[in-house]
Legacy VTK file of the C-alpha trace (Angstrom):
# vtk DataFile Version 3.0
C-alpha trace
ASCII
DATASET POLYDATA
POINTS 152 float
0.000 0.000 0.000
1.296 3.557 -1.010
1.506 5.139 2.319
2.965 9.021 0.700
1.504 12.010 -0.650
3.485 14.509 -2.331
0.503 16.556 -3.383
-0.503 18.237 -0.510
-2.161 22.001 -0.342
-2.785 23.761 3.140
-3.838 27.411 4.497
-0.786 28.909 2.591
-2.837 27.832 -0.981
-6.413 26.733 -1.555
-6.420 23.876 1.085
-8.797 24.209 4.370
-5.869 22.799 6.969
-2.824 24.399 8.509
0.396 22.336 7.414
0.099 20.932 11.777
-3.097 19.265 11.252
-1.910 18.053 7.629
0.912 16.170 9.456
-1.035 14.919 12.310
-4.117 13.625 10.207
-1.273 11.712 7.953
0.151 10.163 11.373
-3.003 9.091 12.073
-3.787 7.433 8.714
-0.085 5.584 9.073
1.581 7.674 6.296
5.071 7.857 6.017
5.942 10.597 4.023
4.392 13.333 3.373
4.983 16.454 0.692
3.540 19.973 0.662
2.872 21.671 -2.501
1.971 24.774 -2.605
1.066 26.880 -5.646
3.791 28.982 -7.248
3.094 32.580 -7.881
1.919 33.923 -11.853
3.222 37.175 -12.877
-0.553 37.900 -14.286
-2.375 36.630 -11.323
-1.161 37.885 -8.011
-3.612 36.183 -5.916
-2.455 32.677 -6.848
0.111 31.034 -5.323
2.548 32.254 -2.387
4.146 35.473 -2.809
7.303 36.836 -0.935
7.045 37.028 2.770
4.774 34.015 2.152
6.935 31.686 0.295
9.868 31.873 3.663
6.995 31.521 6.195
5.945 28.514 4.747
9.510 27.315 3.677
9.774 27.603 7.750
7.046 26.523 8.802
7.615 23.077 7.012
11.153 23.336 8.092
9.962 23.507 11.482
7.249 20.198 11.309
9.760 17.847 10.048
12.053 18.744 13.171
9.217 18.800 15.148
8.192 15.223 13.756
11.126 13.538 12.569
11.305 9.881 13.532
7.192 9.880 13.068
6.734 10.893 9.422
8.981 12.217 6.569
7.962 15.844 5.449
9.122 17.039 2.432
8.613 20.661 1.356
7.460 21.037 -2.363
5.962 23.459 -4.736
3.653 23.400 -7.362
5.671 25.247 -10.132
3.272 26.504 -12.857
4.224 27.092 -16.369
4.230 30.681 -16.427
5.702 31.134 -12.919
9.183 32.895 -12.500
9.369 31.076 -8.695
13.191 30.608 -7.775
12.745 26.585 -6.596
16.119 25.943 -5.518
15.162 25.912 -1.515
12.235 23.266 -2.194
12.687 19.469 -1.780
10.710 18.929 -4.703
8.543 20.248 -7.715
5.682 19.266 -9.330
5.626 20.930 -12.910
1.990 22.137 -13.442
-0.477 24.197 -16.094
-3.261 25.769 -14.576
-3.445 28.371 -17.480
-3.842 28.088 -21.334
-4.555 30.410 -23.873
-8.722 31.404 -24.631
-8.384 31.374 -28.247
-6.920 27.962 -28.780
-8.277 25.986 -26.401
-11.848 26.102 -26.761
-14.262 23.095 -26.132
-14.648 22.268 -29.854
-10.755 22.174 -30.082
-10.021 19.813 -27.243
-12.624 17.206 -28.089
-12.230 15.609 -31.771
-15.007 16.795 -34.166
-16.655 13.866 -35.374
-17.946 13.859 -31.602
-20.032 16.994 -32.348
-23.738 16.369 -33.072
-27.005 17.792 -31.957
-26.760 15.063 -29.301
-23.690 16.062 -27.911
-24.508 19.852 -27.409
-26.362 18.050 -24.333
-23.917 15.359 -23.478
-20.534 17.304 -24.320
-20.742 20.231 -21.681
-21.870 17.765 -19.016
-18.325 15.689 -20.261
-16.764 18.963 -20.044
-17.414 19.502 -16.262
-16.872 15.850 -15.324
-13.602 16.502 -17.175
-12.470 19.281 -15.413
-12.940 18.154 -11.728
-11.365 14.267 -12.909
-8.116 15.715 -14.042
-8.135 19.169 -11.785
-5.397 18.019 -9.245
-3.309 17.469 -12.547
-4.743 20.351 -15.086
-7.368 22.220 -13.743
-8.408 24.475 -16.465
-11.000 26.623 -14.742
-8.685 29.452 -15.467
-7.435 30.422 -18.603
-4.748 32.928 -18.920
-2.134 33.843 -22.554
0.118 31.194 -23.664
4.160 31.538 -22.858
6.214 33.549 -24.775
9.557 31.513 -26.132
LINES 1 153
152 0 1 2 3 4 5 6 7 8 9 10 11 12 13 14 15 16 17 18 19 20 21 22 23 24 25 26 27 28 29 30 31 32 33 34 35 36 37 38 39 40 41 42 43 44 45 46 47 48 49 50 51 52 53 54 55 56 57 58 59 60 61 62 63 64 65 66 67 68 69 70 71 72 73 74 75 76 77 78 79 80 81 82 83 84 85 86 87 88 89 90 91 92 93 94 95 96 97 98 99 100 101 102 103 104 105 106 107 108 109 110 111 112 113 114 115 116 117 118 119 120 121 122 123 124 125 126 127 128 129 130 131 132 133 134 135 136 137 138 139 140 141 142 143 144 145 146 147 148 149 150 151
């Protein structure tokens, strides 16, 4: 049995728990690692992701719970790097790679399902595959937000 999660978002990003009861809930379920992952900060959208003063306080605050636990549970500290962010990762343990932004104009729900699925039918069934879609593969690509494509 897998008994680690490296995908883990608190109070810092859009989870409900402090990084404390994160750690003690994953003690409790017999875990043995554990990984935070906060979301990086987008140049375009300062209210994702950790920011400055933010980014230390949590990079201490993790710091802190694996002293505090060590010998109970591993903790790793992580961070969700987007695509478009400019985050310096080099004090993280880890990184997930992430794209929680894509451009409007090319990726429109006629261009990300094939055509031949279009019908009168599916004007009914395709939205309703659209929202499934989007909360299935959210932890991975949630693409409730759209935002410009990267520049090379």
């Amino acid at each position: 049995m897998i008994r680690t999660d490296l995908h883990i978002h608190t109070t810092y990003g859009d989870g409900r728990n402090t990084p404390e009861e994160m750690v003690l809930s994953a003690i409790t379920m017999g875990m043995e690692r554990i990984g935070f992952s906060e979301h990086s900060s987008v140049p375009f959208d300062p209210l994702e992701g950790m920011t400055g003063d933010n980014v230390r306080k949590y990079i201490d605050e993790i710091s802190g719970l694996k002293e505090k636990y060590r010998g109970r549970i591993e903790i790793l500290c992580g961070i969700e790097q987007d695509f478009y962010s400019e985050q310096d990762v080099s004090a993280f343990d880890y990184v997930i790679g992430s794209v929680h932004y894509l451009k409007r104009t090319e990726y429109t729900l006629q261009s990300m399902i094939p055509r031949r699925y279009w019908s009168r039918r599916s004007q009914i069934i395709m939205p309703v595959i659209l929202w499934l879609s989007r909360r299935t593969i959210s932890a991975l690509f949630p693409l409730s937000r759209i935002r410009p494509e990267p520049t090379s």
